[in-house]
MIDREN-51114 format. One record per atom (N, C-alpha, C): atom name; residue number from 1; x, y, z. Coordinates in nm, 2 decimals. Layout:
N
  name  resi       X       Y       Z
    CA   NUM       X       Y       Z
...
This chain:
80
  name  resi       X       Y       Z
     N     1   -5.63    0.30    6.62
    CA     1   -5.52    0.39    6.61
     C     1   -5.54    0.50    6.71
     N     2   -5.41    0.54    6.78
    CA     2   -5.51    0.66    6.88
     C     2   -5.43    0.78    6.79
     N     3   -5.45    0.88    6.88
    CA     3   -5.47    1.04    6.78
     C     3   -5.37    1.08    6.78
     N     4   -5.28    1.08    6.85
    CA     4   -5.13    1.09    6.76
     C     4   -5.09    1.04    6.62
     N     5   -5.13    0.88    6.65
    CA     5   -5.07    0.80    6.49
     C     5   -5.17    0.87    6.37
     N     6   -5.32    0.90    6.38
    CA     6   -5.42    0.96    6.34
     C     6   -5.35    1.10    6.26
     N     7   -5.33    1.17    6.36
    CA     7   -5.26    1.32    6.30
     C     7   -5.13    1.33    6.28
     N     8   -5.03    1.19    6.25
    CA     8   -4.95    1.17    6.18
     C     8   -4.94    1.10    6.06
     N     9   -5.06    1.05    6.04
    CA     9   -5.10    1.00    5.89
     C     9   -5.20    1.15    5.83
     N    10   -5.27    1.23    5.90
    CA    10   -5.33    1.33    5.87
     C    10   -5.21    1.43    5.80
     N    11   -5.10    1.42    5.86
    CA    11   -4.98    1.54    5.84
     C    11   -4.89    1.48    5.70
     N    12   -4.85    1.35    5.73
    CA    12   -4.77    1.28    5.57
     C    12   -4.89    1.29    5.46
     N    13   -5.01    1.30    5.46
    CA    13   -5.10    1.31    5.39
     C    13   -5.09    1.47    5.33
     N    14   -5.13    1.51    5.37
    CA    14   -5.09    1.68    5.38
     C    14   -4.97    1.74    5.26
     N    15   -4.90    1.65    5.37
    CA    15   -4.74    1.68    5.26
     C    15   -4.74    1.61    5.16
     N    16   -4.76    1.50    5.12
    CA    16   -4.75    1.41    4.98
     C    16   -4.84    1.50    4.93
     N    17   -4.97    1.54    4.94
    CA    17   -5.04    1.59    4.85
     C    17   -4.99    1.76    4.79
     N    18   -4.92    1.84    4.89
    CA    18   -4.83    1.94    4.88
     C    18   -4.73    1.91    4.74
     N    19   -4.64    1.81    4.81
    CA    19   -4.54    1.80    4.68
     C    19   -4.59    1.76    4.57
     N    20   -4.70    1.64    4.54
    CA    20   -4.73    1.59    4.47
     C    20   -4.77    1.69    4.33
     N    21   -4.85    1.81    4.38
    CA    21   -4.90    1.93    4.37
     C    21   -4.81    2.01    4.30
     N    22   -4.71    2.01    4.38
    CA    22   -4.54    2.09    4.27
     C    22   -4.48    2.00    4.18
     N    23   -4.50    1.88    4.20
    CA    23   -4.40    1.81    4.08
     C    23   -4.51    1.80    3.97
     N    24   -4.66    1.78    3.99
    CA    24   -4.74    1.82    3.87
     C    24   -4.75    1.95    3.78
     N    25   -4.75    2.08    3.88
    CA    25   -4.72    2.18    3.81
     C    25   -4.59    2.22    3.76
     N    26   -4.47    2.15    3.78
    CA    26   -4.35    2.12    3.73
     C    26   -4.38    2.07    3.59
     N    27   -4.37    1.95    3.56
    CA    27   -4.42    1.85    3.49
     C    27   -4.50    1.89    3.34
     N    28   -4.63    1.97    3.44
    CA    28   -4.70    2.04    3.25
     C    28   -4.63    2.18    3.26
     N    29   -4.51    2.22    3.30
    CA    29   -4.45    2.34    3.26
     C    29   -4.37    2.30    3.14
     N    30   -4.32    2.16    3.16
    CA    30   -4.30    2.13    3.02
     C    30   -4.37    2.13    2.90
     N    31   -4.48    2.18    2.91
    CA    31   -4.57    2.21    2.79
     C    31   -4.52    2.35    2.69
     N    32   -4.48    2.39    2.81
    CA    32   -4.44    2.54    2.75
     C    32   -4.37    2.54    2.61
     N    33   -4.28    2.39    2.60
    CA    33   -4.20    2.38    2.49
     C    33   -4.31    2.37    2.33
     N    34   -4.43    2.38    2.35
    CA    34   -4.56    2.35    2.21
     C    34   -4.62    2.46    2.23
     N    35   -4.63    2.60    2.33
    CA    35   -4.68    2.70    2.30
     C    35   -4.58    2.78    2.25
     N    36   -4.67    2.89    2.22
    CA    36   -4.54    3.06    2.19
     C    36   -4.45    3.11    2.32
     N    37   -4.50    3.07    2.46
    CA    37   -4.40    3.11    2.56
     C    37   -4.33    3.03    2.54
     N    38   -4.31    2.92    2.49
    CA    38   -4.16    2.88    2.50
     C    38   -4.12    2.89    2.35
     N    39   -4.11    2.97    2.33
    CA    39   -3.99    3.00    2.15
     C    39   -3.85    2.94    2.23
     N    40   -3.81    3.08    2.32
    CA    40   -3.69    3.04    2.37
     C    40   -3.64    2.91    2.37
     N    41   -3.71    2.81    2.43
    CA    41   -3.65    2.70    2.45
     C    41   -3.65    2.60    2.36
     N    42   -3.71    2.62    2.26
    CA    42   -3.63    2.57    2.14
     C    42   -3.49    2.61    2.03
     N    43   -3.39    2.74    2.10
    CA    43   -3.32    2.76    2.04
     C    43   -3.17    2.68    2.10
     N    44   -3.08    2.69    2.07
    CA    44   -2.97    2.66    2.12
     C    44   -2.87    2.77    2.26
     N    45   -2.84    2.68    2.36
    CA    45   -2.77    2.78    2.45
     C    45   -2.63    2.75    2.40
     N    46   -2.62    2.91    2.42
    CA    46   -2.47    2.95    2.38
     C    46   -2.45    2.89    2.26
     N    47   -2.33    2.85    2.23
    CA    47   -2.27    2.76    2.15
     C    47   -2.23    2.63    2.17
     N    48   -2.30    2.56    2.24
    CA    48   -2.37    2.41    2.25
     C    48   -2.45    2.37    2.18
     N    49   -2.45    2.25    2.20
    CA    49   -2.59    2.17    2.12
     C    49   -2.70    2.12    2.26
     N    50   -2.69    2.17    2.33
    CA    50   -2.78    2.20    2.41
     C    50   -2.91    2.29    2.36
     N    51   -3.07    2.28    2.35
    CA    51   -3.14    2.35    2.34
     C    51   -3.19    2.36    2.49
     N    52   -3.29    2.46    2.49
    CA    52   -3.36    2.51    2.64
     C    52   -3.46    2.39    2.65
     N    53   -3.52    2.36    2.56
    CA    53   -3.57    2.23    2.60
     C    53   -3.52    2.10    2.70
     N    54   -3.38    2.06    2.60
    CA    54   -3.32    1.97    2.68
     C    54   -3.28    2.01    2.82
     N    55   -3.25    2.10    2.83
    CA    55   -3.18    2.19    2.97
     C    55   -3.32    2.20    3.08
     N    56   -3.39    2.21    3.03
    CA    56   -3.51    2.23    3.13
     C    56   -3.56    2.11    3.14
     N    57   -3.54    1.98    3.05
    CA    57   -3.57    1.86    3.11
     C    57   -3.50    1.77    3.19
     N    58   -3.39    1.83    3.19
    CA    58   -3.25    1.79    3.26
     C    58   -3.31    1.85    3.42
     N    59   -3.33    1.98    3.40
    CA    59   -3.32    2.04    3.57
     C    59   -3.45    1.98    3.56
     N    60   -3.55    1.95    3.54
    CA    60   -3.72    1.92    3.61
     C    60   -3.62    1.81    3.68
     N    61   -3.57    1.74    3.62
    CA    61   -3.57    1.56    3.67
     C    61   -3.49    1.59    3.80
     N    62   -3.38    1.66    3.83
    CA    62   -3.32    1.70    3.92
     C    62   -3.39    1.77    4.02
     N    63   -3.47    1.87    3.96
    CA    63   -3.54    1.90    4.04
     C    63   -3.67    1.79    4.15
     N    64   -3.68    1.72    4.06
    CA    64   -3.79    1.59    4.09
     C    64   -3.71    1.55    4.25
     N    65   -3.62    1.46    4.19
    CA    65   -3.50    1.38    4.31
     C    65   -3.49    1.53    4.42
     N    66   -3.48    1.64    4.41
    CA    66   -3.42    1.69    4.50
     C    66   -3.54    1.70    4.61
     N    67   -3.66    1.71    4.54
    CA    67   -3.80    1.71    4.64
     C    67   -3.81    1.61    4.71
     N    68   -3.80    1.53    4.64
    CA    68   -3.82    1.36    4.67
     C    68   -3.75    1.37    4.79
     N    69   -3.65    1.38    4.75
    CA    69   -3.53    1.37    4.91
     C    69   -3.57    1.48    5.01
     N    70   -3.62    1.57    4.97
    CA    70   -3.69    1.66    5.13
     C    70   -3.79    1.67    5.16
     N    71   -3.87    1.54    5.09
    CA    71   -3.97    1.50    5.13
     C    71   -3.95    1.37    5.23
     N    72   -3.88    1.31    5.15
    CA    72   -3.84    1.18    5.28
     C    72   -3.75    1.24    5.41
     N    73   -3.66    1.35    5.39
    CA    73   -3.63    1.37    5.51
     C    73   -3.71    1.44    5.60
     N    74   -3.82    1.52    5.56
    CA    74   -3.94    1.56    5.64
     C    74   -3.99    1.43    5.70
     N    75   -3.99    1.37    5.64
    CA    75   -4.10    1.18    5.70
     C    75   -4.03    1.14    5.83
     N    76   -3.88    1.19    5.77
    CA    76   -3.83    1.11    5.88
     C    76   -3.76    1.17    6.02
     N    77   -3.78    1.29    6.02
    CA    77   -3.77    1.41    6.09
     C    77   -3.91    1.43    6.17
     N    78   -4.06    1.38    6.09
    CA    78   -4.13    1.35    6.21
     C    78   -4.20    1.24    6.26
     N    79   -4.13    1.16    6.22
    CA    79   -4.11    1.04    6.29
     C    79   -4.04    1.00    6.40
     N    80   -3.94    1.13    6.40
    CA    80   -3.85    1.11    6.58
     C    80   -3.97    1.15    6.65
């Protein structure tokens, strides 16, 4: 391999372990819902049947795909 391809596997490395890094501390934020910081999110929003639980497992997953996708468009942005 010469040192371009080298310090472009150096650099996707870098980043996968970056995001990887935010969607795990994403992920056990969901814990919050079995300690005392999250009382809140076990109550009901507004007057829905929505609880903060459900709502916050709804946006992680969203949030998940939305990394995902700027993470691949970074890949492929330095790949030109």
């Amino acid at each position: 391999m010469t040192e371009a391809n080298v310090e472009a596997v150096h650099r996707k490395t870098r980043q996968r372990l970056l995001f990887t890094g935010i969607h795990l501390v994403l992920y056990f934020s969901f814990t919050l819902n079995w300690t005392s910081w999250g009382t809140a999110l076990g109550t009901y929003v507004g007057d829905t049947w929505l609880t903060g639980s459900l709502l916050m497992f709804v946006l992680l997953i969203l949030t998940f795909i939305a990394l995902e996708t700027v993470f691949l468009m970074m890949s492929r942005w330095g790949a030109r």
